[in-house]
C-alpha positions as CSV (number, residue, x, y, z in Angstrom):
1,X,112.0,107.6,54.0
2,X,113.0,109.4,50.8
3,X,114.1,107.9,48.0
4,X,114.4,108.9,44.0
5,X,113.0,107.8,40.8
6,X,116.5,105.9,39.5
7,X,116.1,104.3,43.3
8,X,112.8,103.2,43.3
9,X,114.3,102.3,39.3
10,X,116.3,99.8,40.8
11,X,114.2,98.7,43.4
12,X,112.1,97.3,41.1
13,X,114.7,95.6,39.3
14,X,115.2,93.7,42.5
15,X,111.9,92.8,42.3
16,X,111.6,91.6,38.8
17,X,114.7,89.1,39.8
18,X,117.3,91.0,37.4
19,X,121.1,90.3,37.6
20,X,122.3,91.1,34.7
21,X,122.6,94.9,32.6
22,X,123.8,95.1,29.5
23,X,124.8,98.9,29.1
24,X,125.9,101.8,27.1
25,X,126.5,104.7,29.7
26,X,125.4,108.3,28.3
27,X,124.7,111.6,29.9
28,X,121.2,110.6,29.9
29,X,121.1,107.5,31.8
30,X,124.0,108.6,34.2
31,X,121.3,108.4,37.6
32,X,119.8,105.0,36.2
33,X,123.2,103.5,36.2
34,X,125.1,105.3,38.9
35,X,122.3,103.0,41.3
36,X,122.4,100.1,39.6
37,X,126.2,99.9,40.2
38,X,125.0,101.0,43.7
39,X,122.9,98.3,44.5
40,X,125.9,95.8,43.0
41,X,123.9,94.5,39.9
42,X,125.5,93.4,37.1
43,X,126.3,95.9,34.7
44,X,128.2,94.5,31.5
45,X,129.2,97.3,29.1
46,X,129.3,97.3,25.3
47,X,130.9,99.7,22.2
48,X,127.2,99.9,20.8
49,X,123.8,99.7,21.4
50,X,122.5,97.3,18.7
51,X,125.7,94.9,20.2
52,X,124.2,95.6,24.0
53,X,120.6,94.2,23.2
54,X,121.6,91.3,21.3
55,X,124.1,89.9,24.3
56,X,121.2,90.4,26.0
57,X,119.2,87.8,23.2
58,X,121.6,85.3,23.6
59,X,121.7,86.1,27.8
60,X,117.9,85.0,27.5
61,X,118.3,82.4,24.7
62,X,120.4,80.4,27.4
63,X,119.4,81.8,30.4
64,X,115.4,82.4,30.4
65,X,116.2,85.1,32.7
66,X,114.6,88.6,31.7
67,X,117.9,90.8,31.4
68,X,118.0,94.5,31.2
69,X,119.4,96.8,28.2
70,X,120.0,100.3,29.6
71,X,120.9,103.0,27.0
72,X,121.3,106.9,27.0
73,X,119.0,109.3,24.6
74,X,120.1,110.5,20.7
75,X,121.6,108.0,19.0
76,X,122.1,105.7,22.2
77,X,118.5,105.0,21.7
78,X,118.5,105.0,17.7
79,X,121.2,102.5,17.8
80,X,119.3,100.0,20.3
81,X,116.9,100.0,17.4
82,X,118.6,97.0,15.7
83,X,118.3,94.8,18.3
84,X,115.1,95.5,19.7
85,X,113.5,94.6,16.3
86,X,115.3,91.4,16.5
87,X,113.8,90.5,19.9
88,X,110.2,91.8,18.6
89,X,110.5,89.3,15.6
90,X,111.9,86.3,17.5
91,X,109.7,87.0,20.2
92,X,112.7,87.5,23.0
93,X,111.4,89.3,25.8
94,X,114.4,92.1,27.0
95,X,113.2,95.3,29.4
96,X,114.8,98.1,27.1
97,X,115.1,101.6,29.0
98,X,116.3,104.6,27.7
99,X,117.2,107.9,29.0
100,X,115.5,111.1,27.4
101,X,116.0,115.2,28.1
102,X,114.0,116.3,31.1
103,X,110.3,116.2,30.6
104,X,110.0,120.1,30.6
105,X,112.2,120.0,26.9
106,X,109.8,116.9,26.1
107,X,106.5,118.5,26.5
108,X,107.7,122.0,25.7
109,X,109.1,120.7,22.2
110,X,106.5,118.3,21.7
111,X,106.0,118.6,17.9
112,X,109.2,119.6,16.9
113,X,112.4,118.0,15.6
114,X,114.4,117.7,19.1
115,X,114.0,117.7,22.7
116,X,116.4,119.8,24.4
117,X,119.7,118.2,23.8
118,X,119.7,115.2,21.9
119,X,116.3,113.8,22.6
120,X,113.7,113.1,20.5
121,X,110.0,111.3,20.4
122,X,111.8,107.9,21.3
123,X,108.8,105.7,22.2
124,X,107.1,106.5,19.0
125,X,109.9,105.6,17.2
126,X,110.5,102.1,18.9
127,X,106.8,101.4,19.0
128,X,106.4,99.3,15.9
129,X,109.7,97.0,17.1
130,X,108.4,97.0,20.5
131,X,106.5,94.8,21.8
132,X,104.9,98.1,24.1
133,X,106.6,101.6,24.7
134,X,106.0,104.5,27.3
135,X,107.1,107.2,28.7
136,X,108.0,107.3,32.8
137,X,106.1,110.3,33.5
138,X,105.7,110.5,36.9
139,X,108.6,109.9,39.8
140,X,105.8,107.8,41.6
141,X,104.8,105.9,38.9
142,X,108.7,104.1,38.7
143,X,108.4,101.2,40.7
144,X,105.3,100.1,39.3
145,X,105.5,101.0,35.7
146,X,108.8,99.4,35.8
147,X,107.7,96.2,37.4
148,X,104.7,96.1,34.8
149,X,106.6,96.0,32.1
150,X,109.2,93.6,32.5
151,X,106.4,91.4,34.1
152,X,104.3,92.4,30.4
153,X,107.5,91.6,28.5
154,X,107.7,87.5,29.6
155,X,103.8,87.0,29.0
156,X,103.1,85.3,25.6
157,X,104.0,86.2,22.8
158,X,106.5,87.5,24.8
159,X,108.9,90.4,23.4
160,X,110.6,93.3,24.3
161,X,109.2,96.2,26.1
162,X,110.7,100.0,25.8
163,X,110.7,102.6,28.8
164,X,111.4,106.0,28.1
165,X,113.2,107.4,31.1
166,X,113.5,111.7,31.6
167,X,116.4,112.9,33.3
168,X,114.4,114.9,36.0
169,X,112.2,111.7,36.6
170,X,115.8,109.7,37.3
171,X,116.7,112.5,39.8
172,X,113.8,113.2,41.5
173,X,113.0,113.3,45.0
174,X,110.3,111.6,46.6
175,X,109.1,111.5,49.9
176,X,105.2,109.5,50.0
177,X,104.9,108.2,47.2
178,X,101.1,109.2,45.6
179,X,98.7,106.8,43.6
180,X,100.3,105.7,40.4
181,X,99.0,107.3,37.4
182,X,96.5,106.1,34.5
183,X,100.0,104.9,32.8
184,X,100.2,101.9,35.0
185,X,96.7,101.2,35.0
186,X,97.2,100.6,31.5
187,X,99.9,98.5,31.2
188,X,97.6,95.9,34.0
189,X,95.1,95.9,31.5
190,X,97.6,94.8,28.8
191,X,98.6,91.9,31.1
192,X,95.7,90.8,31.9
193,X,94.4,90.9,28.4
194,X,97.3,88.7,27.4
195,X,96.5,86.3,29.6
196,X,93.0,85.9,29.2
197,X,94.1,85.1,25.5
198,X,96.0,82.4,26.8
199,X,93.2,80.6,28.8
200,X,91.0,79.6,25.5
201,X,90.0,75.8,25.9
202,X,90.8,73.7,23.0
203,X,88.6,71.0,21.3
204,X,91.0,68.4,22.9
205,X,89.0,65.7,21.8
206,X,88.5,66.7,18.3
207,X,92.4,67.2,17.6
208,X,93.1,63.4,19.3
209,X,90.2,62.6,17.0
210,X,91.9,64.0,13.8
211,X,95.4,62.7,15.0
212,X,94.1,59.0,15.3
213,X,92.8,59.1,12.0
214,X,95.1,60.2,10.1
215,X,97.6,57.5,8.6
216,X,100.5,59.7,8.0
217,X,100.2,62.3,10.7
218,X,103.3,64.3,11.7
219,X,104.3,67.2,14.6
220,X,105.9,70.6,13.9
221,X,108.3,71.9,16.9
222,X,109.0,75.8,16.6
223,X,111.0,77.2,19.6
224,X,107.7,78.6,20.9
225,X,107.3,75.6,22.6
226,X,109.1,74.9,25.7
227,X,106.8,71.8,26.4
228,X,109.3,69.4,24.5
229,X,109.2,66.4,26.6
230,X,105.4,66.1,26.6
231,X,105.1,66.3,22.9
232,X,108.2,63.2,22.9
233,X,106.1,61.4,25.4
234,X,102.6,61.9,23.0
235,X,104.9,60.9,19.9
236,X,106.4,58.0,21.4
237,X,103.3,56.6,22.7
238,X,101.7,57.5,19.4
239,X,104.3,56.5,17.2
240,X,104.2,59.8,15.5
241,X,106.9,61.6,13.9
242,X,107.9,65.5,14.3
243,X,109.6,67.7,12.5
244,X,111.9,70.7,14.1
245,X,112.6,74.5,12.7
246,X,115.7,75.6,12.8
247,X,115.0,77.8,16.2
248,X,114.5,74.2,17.7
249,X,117.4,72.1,16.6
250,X,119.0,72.1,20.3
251,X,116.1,70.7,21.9
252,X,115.6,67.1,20.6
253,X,118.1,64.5,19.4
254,X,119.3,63.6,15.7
255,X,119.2,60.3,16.6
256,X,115.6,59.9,17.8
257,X,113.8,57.8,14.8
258,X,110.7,60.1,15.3
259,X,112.3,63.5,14.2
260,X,113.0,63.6,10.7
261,X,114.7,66.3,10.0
262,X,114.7,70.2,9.4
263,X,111.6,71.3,6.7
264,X,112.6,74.6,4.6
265,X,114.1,76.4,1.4
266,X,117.5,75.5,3.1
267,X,116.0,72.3,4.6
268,X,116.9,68.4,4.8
269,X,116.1,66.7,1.3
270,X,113.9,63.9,3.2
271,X,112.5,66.1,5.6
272,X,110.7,68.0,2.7
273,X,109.6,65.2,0.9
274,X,108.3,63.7,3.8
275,X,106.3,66.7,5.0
276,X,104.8,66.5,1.5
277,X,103.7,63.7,2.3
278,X,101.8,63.7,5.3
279,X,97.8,63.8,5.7
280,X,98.0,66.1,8.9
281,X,100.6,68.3,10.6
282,X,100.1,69.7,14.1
283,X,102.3,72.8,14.3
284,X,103.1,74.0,17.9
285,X,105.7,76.9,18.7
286,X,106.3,77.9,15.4
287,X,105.3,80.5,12.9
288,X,105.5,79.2,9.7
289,X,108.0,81.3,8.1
290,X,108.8,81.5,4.9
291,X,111.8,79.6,5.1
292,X,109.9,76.8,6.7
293,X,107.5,76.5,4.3
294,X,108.6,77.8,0.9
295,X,107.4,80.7,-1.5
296,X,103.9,79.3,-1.8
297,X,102.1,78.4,1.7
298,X,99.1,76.8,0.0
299,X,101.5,74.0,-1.2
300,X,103.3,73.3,2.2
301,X,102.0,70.3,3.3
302,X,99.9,69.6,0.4
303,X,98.4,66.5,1.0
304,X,97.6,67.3,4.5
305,X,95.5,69.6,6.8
306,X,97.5,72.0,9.1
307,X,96.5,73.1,12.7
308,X,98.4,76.0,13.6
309,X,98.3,77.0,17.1
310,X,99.7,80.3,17.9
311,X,99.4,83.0,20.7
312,X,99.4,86.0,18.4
313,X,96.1,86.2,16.0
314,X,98.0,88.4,13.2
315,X,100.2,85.5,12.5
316,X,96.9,82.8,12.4
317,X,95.4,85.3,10.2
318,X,97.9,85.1,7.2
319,X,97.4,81.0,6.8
320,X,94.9,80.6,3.7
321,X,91.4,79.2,4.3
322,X,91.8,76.3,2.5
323,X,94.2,73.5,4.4
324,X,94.4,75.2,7.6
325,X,92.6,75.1,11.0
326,X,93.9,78.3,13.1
327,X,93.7,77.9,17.0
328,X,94.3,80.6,19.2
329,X,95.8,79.8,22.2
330,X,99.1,78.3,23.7
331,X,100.6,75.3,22.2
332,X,102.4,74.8,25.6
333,X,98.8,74.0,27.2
334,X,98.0,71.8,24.3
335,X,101.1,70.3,24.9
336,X,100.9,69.6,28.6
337,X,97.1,68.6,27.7
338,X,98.3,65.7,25.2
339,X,101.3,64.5,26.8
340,X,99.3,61.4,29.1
341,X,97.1,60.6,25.7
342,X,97.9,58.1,23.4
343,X,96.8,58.3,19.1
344,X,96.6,54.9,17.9
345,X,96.3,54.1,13.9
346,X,97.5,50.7,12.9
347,X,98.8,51.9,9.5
348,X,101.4,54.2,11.4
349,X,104.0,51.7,11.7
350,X,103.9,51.8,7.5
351,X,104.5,55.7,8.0
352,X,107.4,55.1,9.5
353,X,108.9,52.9,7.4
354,X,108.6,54.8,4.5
355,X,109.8,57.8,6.5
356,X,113.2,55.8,7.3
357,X,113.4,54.6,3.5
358,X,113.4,58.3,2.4
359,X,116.5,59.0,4.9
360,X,118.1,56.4,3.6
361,X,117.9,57.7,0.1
362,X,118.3,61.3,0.9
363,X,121.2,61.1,3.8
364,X,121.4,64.9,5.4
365,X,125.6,65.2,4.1
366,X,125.9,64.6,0.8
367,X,129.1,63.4,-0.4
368,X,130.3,66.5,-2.4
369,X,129.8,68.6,0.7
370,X,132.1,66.5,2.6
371,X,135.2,66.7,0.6
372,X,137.7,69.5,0.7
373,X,138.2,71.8,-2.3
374,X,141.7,71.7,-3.7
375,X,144.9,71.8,-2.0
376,X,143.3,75.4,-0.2
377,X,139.9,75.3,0.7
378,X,137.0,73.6,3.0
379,X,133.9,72.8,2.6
380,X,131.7,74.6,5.0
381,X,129.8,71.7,5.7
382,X,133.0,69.8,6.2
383,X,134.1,71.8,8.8
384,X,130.8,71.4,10.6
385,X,131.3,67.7,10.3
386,X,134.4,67.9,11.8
387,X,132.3,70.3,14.6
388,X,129.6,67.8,15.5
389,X,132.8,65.3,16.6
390,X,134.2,67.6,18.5
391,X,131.8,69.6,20.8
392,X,131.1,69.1,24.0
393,X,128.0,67.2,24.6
394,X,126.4,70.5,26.1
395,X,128.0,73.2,24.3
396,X,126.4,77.2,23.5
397,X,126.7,77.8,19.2
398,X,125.9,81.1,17.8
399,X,126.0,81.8,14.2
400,X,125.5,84.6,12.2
401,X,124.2,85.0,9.0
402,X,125.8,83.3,5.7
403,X,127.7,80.2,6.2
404,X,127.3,80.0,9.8
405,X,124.1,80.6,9.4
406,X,123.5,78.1,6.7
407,X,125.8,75.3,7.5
408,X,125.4,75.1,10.9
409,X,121.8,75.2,10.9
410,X,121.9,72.8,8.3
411,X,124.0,70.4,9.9
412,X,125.3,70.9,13.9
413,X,124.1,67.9,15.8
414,X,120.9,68.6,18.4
415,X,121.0,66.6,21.1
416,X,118.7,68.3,23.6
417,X,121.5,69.4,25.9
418,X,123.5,72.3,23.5
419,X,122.1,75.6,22.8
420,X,122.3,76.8,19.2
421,X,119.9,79.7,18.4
422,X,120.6,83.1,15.8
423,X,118.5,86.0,14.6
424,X,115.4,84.1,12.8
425,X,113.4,86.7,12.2
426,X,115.4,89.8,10.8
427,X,118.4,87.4,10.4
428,X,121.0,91.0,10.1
429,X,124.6,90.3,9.9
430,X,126.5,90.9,13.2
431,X,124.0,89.0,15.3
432,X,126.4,86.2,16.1
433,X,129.6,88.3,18.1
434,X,127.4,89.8,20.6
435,X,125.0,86.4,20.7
436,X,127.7,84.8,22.0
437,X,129.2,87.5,24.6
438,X,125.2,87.3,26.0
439,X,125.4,83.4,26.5
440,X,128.9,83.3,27.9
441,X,127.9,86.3,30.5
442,X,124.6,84.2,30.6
443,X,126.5,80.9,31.9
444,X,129.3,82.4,33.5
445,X,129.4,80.1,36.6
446,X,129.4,77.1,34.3
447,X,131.8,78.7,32.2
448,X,134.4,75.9,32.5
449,X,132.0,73.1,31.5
450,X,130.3,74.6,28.5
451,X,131.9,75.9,25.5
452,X,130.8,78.7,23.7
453,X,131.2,78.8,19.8
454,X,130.3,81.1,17.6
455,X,129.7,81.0,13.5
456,X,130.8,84.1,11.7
457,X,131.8,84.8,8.6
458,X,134.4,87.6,7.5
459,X,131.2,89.8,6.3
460,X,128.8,89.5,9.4
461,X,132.1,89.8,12.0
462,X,132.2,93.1,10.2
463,X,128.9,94.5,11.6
464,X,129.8,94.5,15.7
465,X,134.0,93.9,15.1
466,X,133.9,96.3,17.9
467,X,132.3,94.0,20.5
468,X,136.1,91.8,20.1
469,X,137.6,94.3,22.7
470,X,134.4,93.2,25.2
471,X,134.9,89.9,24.6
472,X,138.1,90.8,25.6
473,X,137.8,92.7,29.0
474,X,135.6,90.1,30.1
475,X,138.3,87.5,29.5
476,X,135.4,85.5,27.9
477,X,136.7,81.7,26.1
478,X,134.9,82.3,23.4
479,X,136.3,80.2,19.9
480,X,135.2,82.9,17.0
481,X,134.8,80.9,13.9
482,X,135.2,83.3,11.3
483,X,134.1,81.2,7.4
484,X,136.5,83.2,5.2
485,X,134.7,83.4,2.1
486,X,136.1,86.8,0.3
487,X,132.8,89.1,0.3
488,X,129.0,88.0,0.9
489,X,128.7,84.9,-0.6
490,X,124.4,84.2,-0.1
491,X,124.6,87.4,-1.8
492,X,126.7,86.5,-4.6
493,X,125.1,83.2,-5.3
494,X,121.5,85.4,-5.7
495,X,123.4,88.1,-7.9
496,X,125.0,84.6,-9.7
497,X,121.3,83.5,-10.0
498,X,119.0,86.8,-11.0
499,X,121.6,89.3,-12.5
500,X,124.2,87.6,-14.7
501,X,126.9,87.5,-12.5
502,X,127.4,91.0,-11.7
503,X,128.6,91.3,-8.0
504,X,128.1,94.8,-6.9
505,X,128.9,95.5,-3.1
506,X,129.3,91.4,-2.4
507,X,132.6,90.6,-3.8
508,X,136.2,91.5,-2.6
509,X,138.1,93.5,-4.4
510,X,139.2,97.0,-5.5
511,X,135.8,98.7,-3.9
512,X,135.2,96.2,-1.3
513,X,137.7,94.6,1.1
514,X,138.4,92.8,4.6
515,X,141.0,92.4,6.8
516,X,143.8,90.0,7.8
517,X,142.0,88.2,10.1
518,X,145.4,86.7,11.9
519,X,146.7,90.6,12.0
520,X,143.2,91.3,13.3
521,X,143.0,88.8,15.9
522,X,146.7,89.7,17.0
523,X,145.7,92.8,17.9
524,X,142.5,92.2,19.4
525,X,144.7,89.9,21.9
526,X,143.2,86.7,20.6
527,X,144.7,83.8,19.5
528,X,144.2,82.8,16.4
529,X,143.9,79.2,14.4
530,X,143.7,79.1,10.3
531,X,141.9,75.9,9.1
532,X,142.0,75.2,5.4
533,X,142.5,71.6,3.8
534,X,145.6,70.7,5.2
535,X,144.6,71.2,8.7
536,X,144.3,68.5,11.2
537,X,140.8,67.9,13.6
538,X,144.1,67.7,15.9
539,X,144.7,71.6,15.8
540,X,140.9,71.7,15.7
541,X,140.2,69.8,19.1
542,X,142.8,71.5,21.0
543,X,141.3,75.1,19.9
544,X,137.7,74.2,21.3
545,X,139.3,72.7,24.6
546,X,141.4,75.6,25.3
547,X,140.5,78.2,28.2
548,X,141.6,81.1,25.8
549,X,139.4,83.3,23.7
550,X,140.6,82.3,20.0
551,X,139.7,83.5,16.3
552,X,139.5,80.0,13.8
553,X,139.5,81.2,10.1
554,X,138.2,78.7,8.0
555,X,139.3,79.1,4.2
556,X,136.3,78.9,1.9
557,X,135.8,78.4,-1.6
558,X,134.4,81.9,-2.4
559,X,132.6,80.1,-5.3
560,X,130.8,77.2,-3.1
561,X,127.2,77.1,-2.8
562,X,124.7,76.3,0.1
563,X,123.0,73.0,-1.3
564,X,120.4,71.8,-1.4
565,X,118.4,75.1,-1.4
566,X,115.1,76.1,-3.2
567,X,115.9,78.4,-5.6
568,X,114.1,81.1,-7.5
569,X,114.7,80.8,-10.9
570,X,114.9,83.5,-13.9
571,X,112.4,82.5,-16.7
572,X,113.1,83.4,-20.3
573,X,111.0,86.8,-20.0
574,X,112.7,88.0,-17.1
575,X,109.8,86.6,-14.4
576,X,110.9,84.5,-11.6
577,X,109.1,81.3,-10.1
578,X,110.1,79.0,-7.2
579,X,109.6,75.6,-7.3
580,X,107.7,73.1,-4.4
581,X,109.1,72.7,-1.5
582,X,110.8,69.4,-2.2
583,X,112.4,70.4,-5.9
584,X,115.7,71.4,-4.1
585,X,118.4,72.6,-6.4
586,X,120.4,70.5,-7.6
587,X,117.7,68.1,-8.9
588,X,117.5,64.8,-8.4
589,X,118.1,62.6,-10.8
590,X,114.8,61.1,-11.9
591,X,115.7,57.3,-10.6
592,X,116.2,58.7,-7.1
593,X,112.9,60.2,-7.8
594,X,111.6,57.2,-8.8
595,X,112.3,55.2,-5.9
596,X,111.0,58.0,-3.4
597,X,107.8,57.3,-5.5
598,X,108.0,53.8,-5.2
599,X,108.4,54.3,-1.1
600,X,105.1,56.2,-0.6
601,X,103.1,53.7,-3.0
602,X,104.0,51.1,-1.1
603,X,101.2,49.6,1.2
């Protein structure tokens, strides 16, 4: 029976359990999608490529299930680039395939500038934000090569994987299909490399050993770890506290005792004093970013030792010597492993007292970022306040970078049922628009029981403002909460800090501007809500319930700040210096400090 390469394309789709496509048609993919429509898969189109692949982040971020980003060659595939770098850094596994001129231009201009018509050396250029890239070469190779990779993509650390795609290879006609080629033998090898990784045994005993001893031992959750309930389980039975990173908010509550908060420059007040305070931190699913830890990784953590367990060796290589113990491995099977073991210390229960004596001196809301500004403007964290009353119990938030970002990270209410996730890693502005479109397509069948809310800002909507008329076609709900803050405010506040105020390219005005966001929505088709001080959580609550897509612009103080943050600061002679990790700006005044003192001396 004969078939073609874009057949035997789609037929492993099928295989790999695909539904959903998130597209771009160009004249170079036309055979790729012409069969995918064919076969009745999914295809959801989008008004540019970055905007495709990160729907299909937030399609996975809610789904787990491995979507598909299909582009065209030229700038369909330069344009994906954005995206796919995201994935690579947040370790979001996506099957990315491109179309490419016909592999007579590609090996007859190999060298040179262009390929034919628009294409150019694609998988080198994607390599370094892939997590692997190829070319098809063969028509016999497709099914396999294709199944390979999307199976290579979801294997720890998983990421995205980039298939170069030439026209004639899409067309092709094939009658018995030959032996695949040395191509596909490679990508098995890749697999099964990544897997051996994965089976390294762990000391069990000797981390249960270290864990009992320690008096003030505490847990780190990253969203690498999907194993949640068994490390609850181990905590409860242990009575040891855990600490979450931002990627992991959604997946324990606020109001479990145990979890004490979110650690980082942008973190909880208690959190980082507390994790300063510990004698030993297990750290499972999470990298230990900068913004977890601070500017100087020697003094996270400083009283304690740190076992890092991580799946990719480059990131255990760049923890110092001195205070860490890097494992190689999967925290998910150290995880399972600990879950029906129990660490018993009699001086924990002191641990935890002082941990809940430091919450109550350093509550997460402070009272100046509750209160509205004037007769005009809201606080951001006010309007998240107002957020955490509102939501449904199980409802999808995006945010994008700036006050969504730092707000709702800050302060939206995990509970273990919502889903709240952004661009960690590369953190670009536009993220949140498409995010959302991904999770709505994502949950589509349970569209009427979950909202979907996403955290803008009237810079990052900027970035994908196209992807407004998708939302549109698609007649997706989605409430667009745009923080109206008159420029780029995280920018302003570090031009405020390190350059006397002068705000170049960050402030609105006669060389930078924005639009009417009620005009804007209008035309979009959307209906539109303006919140500012005089608004009601009346107006508010009927917005999130309704059944309509809907633009909310929040009035901002263009001047507020994101507090408590850790702050560089400008010395005299022009050097810069960042405090610890618990110094958060503003500073505590010193009989605060002294009673969080007087809490940890206690015995």
């Amino acid at each position: 029976m004969k078939t073609t390469g874009a057949k035997e394309f789609v037929r492993a789709l099928q295989d790999l359990g695909i539904d959903d496509v998130f597209c771009i048609t160009g004249a170079g993919n036309l055979a790729l999608v012409d069969e995918v429509c064919l076969a009745g898969i999914s295809v959801h189109y989008f008004h540019h490529e970055q905007a495709a692949a990160m729907a299909a982040i937030g399609y996975w971020r809610t789904t787990g299930r491995l979507p598909l980003v299909l582009v065209t060659t030229g700038g369909g595939t330069s344009n994906v680039a954005t995206g796919v770098l995201s994935a690579c850094l947040d370790s979001v596994p996506l099957l990315v395939v491109s179309g490419n001129e016909s592999s007579y231009h590609i090996s007859a201009m190999r060298g040179m500038r262009a390929f034919g018509v628009q294409g150019y050396e694609s998988v080198e250029f994607l390599k370094p934000v892939s997590k692997h890239s190829e070319r098809v070469s063969f028509a016999s190779d497709v099914f396999c090569i294709v199944t390979l990779a999307g199976r290579y993509a979801l294997t720890d650390r998983k990421g995205p994987v980039h298939l170069d795609f030439p026209m004639d290879i899409q067309r092709e006609i094939l009658g018995n299909l030959a032996e695949p080629s040395q191509a596909v033998g490679s990508l098995r090898e890749l697999i099964t490399a990544s897997q051996t990784t994965l089976d390294l045994p762990f000391d069990l005993e000797d981390i249960l050993s270290r864990l009992t001893a320690a008096k003030r031992p505490l847990i780190y959750i990253g969203q690498g770890l999907s194993e949640h309930e068994s490390i609850r389980n181990f905590c409860r039975k242990s009575l040891i506290p855990y600490a979450v990173s931002w990627s992991a908010i959604d997946k324990h509550s606020d109001i479990d005792d145990l979890n004490i908060g979110r650690v980082g420059i942008y973190g909880d007040r208690a959190a980082n004093h507390i994790v300063q305070q510990a004698d030993l931190i297990l750290c499972l699913g999470t990298r230990l970013s900068i913004p977890q830890v601070g500017y100087d990784r020697r003094d996270f953590g400083r009283c304690a030792l740190k076992i890092v367990v991580d799946v990719d060796l480059n990131e255990l290589n760049k923890h110092p010597r001195e205070g860490y113990l890097a494992l190689l491995g999967d925290a998910n099977v150290l995880a399972r492993a600990i879950s029906s073991k129990q660490s018993v210390n009699s001086e924990r229960k002191l641990w935890l007292t002082q941990i809940a004596s430091t919450r109550n001196l350093l509550p997460r809301f402070e009272k100046e970022a509750k209160q509205n500004l004037g007769q005009k403007y809201v606080h951001s964290l006010a309007f998240i306040s107002y957020l955490n009353e509102l939501l449904d119990e199980n409802a999808i938030i995006t945010t994008d970078v700036g006050a969504g970002l730092l707000s709702g990270h800050y302060a939206l209410r995990g509970n273990s049922m919502r889903t709240i996730f952004t661009s960690q890693g590369l953190g670009e502005m536009g993220f949140g628009l498409p995010g959302a479109i991904g999770a709505a397509i994502g949950t589509r069948s349970e569209m009427e029981a979950r909202q979907v809310v996403c955290l803008n800002t009237d810079g990052g909507i900027m970035f994908n403002l196209q992807e407004l008329q998708t939302l549109v076609t698609k007649k997706l709900p989605i409430k667009l909460v745009v923080f109206n803050n008159r420029g780029y405010s995280m920018i302003r506040i570090s031009q405020s800090n390190l350059f006397d105020g002068r705000f170049e390219g960050s402030d609105s005005g006669q060389h930078l501007s924005f639009p009417n966001f009620e005009a804007l929505a209008r035309g979009f088709g959307l209906d539109y809500l303006r919140w500012d001080a005089n608004s009601s959580s009346k107006d508010l609550s009927e917005a999130l319930q309704s059944q309509e897509a809907m633009l909310i612009e929040v009035l901002m103080d263009p001047e507020q700040k994101y507090l408590p943050r850790l702050g560089t600061r400008k010395l005299q002679d022009g050097s810069l210096t960042s405090p610890p990790l618990e110094d958060l700006d503003p500073p505590l005044a010193s009989a605060v400090m002294d009673q969080i003192e007087k809490v940890f001396r206690s015995e």
